[in-house]
N, C-alpha and C positions, 0 to 999 in steps of 0.2 A: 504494500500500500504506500511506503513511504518512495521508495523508486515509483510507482505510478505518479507521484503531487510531484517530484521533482521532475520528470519528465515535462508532464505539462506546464511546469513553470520555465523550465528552458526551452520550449515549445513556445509558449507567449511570450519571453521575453526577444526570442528572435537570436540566429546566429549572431556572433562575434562578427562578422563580414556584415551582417543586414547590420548589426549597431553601428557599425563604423559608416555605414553608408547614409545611412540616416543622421549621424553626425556631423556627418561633411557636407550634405544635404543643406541641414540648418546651416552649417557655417558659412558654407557659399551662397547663399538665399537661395537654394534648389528645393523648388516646391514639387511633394509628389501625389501624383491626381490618379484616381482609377477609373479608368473609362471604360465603360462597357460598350461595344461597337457590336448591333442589328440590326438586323431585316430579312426581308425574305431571299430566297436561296437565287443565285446567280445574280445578287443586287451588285455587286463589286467590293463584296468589305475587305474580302483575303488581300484582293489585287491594291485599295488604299491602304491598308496597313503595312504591306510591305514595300509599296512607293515611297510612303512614307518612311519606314525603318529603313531601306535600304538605297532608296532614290530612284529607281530603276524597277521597273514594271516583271514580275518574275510569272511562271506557266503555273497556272493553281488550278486544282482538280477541288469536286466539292467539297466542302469541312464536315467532317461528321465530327461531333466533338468541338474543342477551339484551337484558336490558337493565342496566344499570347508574346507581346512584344513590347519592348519599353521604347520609347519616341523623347527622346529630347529635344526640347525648342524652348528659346526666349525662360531660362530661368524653371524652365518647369519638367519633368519627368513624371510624361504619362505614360502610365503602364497600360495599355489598350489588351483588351480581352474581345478577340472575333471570335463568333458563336456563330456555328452554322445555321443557315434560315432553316434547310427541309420542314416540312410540316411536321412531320414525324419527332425533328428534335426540337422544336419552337416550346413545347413545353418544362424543357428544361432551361429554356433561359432563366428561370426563375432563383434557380442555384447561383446563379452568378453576382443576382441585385445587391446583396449586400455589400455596402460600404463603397457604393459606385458614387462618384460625384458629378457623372453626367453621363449623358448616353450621346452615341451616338447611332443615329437609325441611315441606315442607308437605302434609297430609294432607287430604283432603275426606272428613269425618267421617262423611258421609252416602251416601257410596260406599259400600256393603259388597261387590259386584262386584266392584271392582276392590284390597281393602283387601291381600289377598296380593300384587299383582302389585308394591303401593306397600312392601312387604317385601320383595320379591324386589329390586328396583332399591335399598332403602336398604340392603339387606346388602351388596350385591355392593359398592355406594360405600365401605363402613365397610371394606372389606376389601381397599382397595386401600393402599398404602404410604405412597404423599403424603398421606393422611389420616388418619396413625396419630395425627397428634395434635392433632386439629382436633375441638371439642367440639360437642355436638350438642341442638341446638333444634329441636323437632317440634311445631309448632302443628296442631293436632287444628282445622281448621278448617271451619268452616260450621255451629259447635255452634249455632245459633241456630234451627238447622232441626226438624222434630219428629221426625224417626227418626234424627237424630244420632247418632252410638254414642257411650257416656260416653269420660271420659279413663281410666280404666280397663280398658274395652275397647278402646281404640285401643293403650295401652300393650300389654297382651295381644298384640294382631292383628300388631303389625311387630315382636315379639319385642322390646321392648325391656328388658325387666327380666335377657334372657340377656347383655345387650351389657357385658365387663367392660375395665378397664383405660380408661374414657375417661367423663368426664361427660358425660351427658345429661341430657335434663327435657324434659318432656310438657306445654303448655299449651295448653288452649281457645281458641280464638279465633271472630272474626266480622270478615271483613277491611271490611264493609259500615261498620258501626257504631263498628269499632276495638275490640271486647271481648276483651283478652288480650292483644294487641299489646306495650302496653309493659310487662305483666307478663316478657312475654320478652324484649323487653329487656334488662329490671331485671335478668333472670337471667343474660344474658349480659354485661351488664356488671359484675356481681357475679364471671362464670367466670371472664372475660380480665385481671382488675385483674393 
């Protein structure tokens, strides 16, 4: 029993390497954000996340499961959690809510098919408890395309202009190119200061 209470206390207290990191963190003003990054399945999350981590657009097969990767920009180190859309795993987003400080939902601009279904799954997320206060980035992705629906219409399509009591913001993106990407950032670094 006494090896079990010490276990889990060096279990919360975090490795020697996570304290030093979180040390140096505060010392340099490195703030650290946990994003959880959804939507539905082929929206482009795998392809922005690793645009973003790595610069460069990599071959990605669907997520079953996630992925996770840490993004530094402007003072901040966000650790993003991609969760695969399939329908089939959308119910386990729910494992991941806790201790998120934002979400990010990724939309496939050029879906109009599916644009209700990717409102039906972000309401239901916005309206669960552990993410009363987690703000919200919606990259309107794949504007690059010709029957893209503008950001106006995607704002429209997932009801965002009804969502009160919580900041959001609608940006274009192109997870290929990077076009939007760090404007969301910028925005979410600007929310969490």
């Amino acid at each position: 029993m006494k090896h079990e209470k010490s276990a889990i206390e060096e279990k919360q207290k975090g490795t020697g390497k996570e304290r030093m990191g979180s040390w140096l963190s505060k010392l340099l003003g490195k703030k650290d954000m946990r994003i959880l990054m959804v939507g539905l399945d082929a929206a482009g999350k795998t392809s922005i996340l690793y645009k973003l981590k790595l610069g460069e657009i990599v071959t990605t097969i669907p997520t079953i499961g996630f992925n996770v990767e840490t993004v530094d920009y402007k003072n901040i180190s966000f650790t993003v959690w991609d969760v695969g859309g399939q329908d089939k795993i959308r119910p386990l987003w729910r494992h991941y809510y806790q201790n998120t400080q934002a979400i990010i939902f990724v939309v496939d601009s050029n879906d109009r098919d599916r644009i209700s279904e990717a409102k039906e799954e972000l309401m239901k997320m916005l309206n669960e408890d552990e993410m009363r206060n987690a703000v919200l980035l919606v990259f309107a992705n794949k504007h690059d395309l010709p029957q893209a629906m503008s950001i106006s219409e995607v704002t429209e399509k997932l009801g965002l202009q009804t969502i009160k009591n919580r900041k959001w913001y609608c940006q274009t993106s192109c997870a290929t190119n990077g076009d939007g990407l760090y404007e969301g950032l910028d925005w979410l670094a600007d929310t969490l200061k």
